[in-house]
Each structure stands twice: as C-alpha cells, then as structure tokens.
C-alpha positions in Angstrom: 99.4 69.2 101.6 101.2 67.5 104.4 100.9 69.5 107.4 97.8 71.4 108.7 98.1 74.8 107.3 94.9 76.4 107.9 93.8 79.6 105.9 93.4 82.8 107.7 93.2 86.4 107.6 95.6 88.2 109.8 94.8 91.6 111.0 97.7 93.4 112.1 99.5 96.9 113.0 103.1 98.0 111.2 104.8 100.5 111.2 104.5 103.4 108.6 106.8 103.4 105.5 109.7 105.9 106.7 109.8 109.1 105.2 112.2 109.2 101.9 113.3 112.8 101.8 114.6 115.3 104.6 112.5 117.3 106.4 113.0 120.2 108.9 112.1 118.4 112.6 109.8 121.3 113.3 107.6 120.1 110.4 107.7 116.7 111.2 104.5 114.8 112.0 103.8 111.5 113.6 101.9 109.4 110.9 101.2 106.5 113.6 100.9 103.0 113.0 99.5 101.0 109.0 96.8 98.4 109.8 97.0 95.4 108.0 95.1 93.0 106.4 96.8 89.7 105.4 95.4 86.4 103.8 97.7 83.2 103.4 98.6 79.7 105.2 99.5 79.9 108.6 102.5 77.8 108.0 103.8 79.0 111.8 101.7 79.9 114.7 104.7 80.8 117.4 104.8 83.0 120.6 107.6 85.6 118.7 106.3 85.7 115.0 103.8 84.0 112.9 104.1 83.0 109.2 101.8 83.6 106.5 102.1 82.1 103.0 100.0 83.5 100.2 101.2 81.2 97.6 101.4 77.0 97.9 102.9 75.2 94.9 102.9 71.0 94.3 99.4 71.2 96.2 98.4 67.8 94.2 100.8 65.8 96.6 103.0 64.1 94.0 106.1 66.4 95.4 107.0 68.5 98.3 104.8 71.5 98.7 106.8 75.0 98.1 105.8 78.0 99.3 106.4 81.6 98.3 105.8 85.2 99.4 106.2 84.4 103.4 105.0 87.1 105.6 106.6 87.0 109.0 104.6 88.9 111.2 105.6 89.7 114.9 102.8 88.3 117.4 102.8 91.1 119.5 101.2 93.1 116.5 98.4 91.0 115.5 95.2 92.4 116.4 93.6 89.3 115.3 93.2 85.7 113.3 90.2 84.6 111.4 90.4 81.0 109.7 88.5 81.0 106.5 87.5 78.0 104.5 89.3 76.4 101.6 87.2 74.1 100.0 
C-alpha cells in the first residue's frame, strides 16, 4: 500500500451537533462534549490534526491507492490511539 498506514482506533471528544430550532436562552442547557469512537488508516499523524481513512481502494498495488471518507480530527481532542491489526 505504499506508505505505512497503520490501523487504529481513535478515541476522541467533539463538539455536540448544534441545536436546529430556536429556543428561549432561559431554557437553554449545556449538552457538553460527543465522545468518539473512530476506526481507519492513520494516513497523518501531525501536531495540529490527525487523519483517519476508513476506506483504501487499489490496495493490490497495481495503481495508486485512493482513499475516501477522511476524518480530520484535531489533536488536541484525542483522548487516545489504539493500533489494531490488519492481517
């Protein structure tokens, strides 16, 4: 496949889908932070952001591997990486 891209699982922290009608403020309350749990190639392990894809096509080597479905996932909100095994 080229590069290493190991498989892993991601745990990480987003933030809560916003609220999709209006609401009087008084209410409003604070839903907090979604954990996450994310599985894919870590096709980029940066300081800033890692990248996670779920889906590898052309894995047989005869053509460029394509990738689809990136997650990029701020570092500062992973809680933590696991590698898994492929084989």
């Amino acid at each position: 496949m080229g590069k290493k891209c190991p498989l892993v699982l991601i745990e990480w922290e987003d933030s809560a889908q916003p609220t999709p009608q209006w609401e009087h403020l008084s209410d409003w309350q604070a839903g907090g932070v979604v954990r996450i749990a994310s599985v894919g190639w870590l096709i980029k392990d940066g300081k800033k952001m890692k990248a996670l894809a779920p889906n590898m096509g052309g894995i047989d080597g005869k053509a460029s591997v394509q990738v689809s479905g990136v997650i990029r996932i701020p570092t500062s909100c992973v809680i933590s990486v696991k590698e898994l095994s492929d084989g």
